[in-house]
NUDREN-866110 format. One record per residue (C-alpha): residue in three letters; residue number from 0; x, y, z. Coordinates in steps of 0.001 Angstrom, whole numbers, padded with zeros to 6 digits. Example, Ala and Ser with C-alpha at 12.3 -4.5 7.8 and 13.67 -1.06 7.14 Angstrom:
2
[r ALA; 0; [012300; -004500; 007800]] [r SER; 1; [013670; -001060; 007140]] 
***
This chain:
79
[r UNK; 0; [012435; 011796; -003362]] [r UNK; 1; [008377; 011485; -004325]] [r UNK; 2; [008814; 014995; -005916]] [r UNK; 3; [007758; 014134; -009383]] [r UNK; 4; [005379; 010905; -008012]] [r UNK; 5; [001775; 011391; -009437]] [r UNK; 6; [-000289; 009230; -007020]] [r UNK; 7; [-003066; 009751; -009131]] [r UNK; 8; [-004250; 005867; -010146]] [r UNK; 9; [-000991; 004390; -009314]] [r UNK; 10; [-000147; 000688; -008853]] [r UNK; 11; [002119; -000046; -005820]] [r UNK; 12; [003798; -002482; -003254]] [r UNK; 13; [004178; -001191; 000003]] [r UNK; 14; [005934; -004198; 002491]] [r UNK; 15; [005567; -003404; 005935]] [r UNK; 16; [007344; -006194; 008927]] [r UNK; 17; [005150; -008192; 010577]] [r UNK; 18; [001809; -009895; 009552]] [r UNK; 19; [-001641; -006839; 009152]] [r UNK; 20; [-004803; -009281; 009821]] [r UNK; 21; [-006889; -009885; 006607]] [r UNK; 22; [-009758; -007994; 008597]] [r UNK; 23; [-008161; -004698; 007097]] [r UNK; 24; [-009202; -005868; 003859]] [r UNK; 25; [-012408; -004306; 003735]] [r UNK; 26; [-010592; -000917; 004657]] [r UNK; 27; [-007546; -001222; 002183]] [r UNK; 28; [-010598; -000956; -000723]] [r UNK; 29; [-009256; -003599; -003097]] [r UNK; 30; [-005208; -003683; -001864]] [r UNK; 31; [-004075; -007056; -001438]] [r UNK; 32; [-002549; -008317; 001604]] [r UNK; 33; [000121; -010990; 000928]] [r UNK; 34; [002090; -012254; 004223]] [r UNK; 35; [005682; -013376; 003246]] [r UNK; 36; [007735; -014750; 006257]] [r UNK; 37; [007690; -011947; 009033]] [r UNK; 38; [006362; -009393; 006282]] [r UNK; 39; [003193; -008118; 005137]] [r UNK; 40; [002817; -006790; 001148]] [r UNK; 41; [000070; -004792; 000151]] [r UNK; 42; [-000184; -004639; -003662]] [r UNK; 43; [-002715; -002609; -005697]] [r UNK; 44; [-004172; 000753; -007024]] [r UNK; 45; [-003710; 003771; -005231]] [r UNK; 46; [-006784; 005937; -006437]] [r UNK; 47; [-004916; 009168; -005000]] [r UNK; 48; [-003083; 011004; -002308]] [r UNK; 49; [-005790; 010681; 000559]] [r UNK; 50; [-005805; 006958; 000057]] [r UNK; 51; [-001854; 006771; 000217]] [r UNK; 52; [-001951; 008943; 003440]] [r UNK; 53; [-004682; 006638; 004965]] [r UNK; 54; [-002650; 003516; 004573]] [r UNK; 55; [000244; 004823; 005836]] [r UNK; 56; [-001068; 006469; 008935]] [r UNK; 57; [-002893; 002824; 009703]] [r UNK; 58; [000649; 001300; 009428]] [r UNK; 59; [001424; 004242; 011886]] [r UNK; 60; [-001310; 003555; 014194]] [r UNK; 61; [-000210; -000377; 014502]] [r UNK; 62; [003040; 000115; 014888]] [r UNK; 63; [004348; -001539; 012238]] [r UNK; 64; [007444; -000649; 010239]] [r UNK; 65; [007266; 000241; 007286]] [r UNK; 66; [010128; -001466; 005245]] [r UNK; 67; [009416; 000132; 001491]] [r UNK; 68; [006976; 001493; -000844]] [r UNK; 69; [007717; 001018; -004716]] [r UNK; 70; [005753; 002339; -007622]] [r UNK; 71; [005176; -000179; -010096]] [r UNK; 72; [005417; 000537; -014156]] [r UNK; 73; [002464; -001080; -014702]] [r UNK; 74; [000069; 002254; -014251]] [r UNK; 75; [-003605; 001948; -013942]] [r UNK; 76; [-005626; 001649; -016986]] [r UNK; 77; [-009339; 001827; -017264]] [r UNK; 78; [-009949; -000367; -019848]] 
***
């Protein structure tokens, strides 16, 4: 499914059920946490794989579901 997915700089918006405390903030390095209702969204750059794997195992480790995670178009840009 992620075959051809460069998460190299990528912008995305993972939602994940239930509310993640605002004290993660500090560990998400610049992802924003939105709460929606019952869900959580976490918007911004993902500055590679590592990163990807490290907020998906904390999702793990709470025990919350993870509902989806969606690429954006709009790709990173330095300037």
């Amino acid at each position: 499914m992620f075959k051809n997915l460069n998460l190299s700089r990528m912008t995305c918006i993972i939602k994940i059920e239930g509310h993640l405390d605002k004290k993660w903030d500090d560990w998400l390095e610049g992802m924003e946490i939105i709460h929606e209702a019952d869900f959580t969204i976490l918007t911004g750059v993902v500055k590679d794989q590592a990163f990807m794997h490290g907020i998906l195992n904390l999702i793990r480790d709470l025990n919350l579901k993870l509902i989806s995670l969606n690429p954006t178009e709009e790709l990173y840009n330095k300037s």
